[in-house]
N, C-alpha and C positions, 0 to 999 in steps of 0.2 A: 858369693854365688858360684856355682858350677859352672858356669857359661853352656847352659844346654843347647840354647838358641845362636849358639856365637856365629857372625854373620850372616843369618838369617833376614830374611825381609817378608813380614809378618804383615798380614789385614784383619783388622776387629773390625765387625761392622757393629756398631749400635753401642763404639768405643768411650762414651763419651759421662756416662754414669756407672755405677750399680757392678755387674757380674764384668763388663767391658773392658770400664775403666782399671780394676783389680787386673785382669786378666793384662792389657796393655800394658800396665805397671811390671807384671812379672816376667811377661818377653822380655821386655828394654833388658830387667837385671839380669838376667839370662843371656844378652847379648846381641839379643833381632833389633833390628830398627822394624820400627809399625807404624805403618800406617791406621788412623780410624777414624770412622764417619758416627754424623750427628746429624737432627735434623736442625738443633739450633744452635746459632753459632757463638752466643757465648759461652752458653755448656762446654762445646768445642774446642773454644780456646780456653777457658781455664780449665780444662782437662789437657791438652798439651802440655801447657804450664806445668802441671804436677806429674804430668810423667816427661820430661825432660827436652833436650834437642835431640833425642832418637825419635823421635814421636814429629808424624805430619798429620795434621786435622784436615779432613775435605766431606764440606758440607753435602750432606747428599740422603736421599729419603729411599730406603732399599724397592719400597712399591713402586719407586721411578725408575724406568729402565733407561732411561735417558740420565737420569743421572748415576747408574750404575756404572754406564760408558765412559761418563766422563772419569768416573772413580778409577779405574781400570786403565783409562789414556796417562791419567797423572801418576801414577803406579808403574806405567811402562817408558813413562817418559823418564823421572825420578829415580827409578830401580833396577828397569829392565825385567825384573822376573818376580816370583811370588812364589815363595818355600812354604809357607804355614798361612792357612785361610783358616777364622775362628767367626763362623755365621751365628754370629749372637744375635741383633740386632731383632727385632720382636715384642710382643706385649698383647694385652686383654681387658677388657674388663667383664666383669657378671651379668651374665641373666639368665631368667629361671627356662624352661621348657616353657613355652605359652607366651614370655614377653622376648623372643629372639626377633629381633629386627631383620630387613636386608642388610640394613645399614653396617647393625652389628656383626652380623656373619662377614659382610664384604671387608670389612676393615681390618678384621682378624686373619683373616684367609689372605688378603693382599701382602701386607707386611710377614708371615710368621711362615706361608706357605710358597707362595708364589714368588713374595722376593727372596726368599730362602734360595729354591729352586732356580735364578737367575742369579744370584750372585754367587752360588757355586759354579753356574753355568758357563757366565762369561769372565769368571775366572782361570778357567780353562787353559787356553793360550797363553797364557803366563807361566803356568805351572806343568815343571818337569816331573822325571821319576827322583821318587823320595821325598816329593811334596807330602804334604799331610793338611786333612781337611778334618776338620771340628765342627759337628752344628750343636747349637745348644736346643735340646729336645726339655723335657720336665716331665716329673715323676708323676704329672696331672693322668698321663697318656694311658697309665694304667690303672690309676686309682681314679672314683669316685669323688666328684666332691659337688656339692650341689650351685648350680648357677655355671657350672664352667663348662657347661660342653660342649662349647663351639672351640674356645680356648683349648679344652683338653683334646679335643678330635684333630684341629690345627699339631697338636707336636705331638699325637701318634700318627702322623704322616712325614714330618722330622726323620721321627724313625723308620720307619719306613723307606725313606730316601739315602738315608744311611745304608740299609741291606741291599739295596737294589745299585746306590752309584758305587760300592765295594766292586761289586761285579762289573760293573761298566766300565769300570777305571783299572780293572787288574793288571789289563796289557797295558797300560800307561805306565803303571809301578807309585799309584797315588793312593794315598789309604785315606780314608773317612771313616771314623767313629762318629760318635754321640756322647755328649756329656749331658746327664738327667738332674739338674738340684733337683734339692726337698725347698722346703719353705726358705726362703733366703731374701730379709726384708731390703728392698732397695726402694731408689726412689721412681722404681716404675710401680710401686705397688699403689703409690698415688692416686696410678691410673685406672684401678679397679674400680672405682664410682662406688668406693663405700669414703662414710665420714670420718674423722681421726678415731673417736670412737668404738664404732665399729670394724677398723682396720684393726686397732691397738685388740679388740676380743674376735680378732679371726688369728689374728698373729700368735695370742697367747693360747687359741683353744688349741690351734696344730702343736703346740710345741709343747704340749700335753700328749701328744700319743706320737709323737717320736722317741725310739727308744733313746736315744742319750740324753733326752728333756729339754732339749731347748734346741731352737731354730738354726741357721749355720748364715756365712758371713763369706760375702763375695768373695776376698782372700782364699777360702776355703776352694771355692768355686774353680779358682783363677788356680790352683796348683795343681786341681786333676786336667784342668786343660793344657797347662805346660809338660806333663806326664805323657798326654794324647798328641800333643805335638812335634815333641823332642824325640830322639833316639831310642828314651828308657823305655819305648813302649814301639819299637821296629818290628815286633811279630806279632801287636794288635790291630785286628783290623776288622771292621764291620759291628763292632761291639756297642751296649749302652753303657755308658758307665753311671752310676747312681752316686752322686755326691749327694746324701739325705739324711745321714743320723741312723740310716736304715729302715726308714719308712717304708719303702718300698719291699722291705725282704720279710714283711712281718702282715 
């Protein structure tokens, strides 16, 4: 490895599966010690476990802003400061126009939006000039797809928050992009409230109209976020970046 990250100290929230846990894995080789959060804790630890002793797990739920604080105190106690924030941490499930719940709206919007927006927030005070901030947004934000658009309106305000804290953070010298996947099977797709099924012919009809044929793979995911974090990408700033097969350009 190139050591992009070397002596860095890295936050994943939502470290602990899927786009996170890849992404955790490629700090560490890179050289950052990371921190990442989970809501469950054996997830948690055997996700430590396989990304090594550079990795500290601290349980924590991002729609909790109490436990955002304490993520933040063990952060400053532990590290002192915070060079690279990758606000993964998020999720959805479907439904159509006509069966959208409170429930459903509140739940998506709490996690994807709101704890986005605080855990950038009170990340803050940790972080100098030459930080770098990552949200993970999705390709949903501009595409169509049916049943997702509370999901999809949730991370075109991602991006959104990307254009806007550019600006707010200029005199700071902190840059914030967006990384956008295309379809990239994890096990938050789980959490879509379809049955195996039914996930297995959502899975394969997208990866039919991807121009490179087939769906992509957290690893994937996790190298454009080391890209948006590290040095090689010092004069990107407020951008989306589309890691998708090209879904989005067609």
């Amino acid at each position: 490895m190139t050591q992009k990250l070397s002596d860095k100290i890295a936050l994943v929230t939502g470290g602990s599966s899927g786009i996170g846990l890849a992404t955790a894995q490629r700090f560490v080789a890179e050289g950052a010690r990371v921190f990442i959060t989970g809501r469950r804790q054996a997830e948690l630890d055997a996700a430590v476990k396989a990304i090594g002793p550079q990795a500290t797990g601290i349980r924590s739920d991002v729609a909790n802003l109490a436990d955002l604080d304490r993520v933040y105190d063990t952060i400053r106690q532990q590290a002192g400061k915070l060079d690279v924030l990758f606000a993964n941490a998020g999720g959805g499930s479907v439904a159509p126009l006509g069966d959208i719940s409170e429930e459903h709206f509140d739940k998506i919007f709490d996690t994807n939006v709101r704890g986005l927006l605080f855990t950038v927030q009170k990340a803050l005070p940790l972080m100098g000039k030459g930080s770098t901030i990552v949200l993970n947004a999705s390709i949903t934000s501009i595409k169509g797809n049916p049943a997702f658009s509370v999901y999809s309106a949730s991370k075109a305000a991602v991006r959104s928050f990307a254009r806007s804290w550019t600006i707010d953070l200029k005199e700071r010298g902190i840059r914030v992009n967006a990384v956008s996947p295309g379809v990239v099977p994890t096990p938050a797709y789980d959490l879509l409230g379809l049955d195996k099924e039914q996930l297995k012919g959502f899975v394969d009809a997208q990866a039919q109209t991807i121009p490179l044929g087939r769906v992509g793979t957290p690893d994937e995911i996790a190298k454009a976020v080391v890209f948006l974090a590290s040095d090689d990408s010092s004069f990107v700033n407020g951008i989306e970046l589309f890691v998708d097969g090209g879904s989005a350009q067609i």
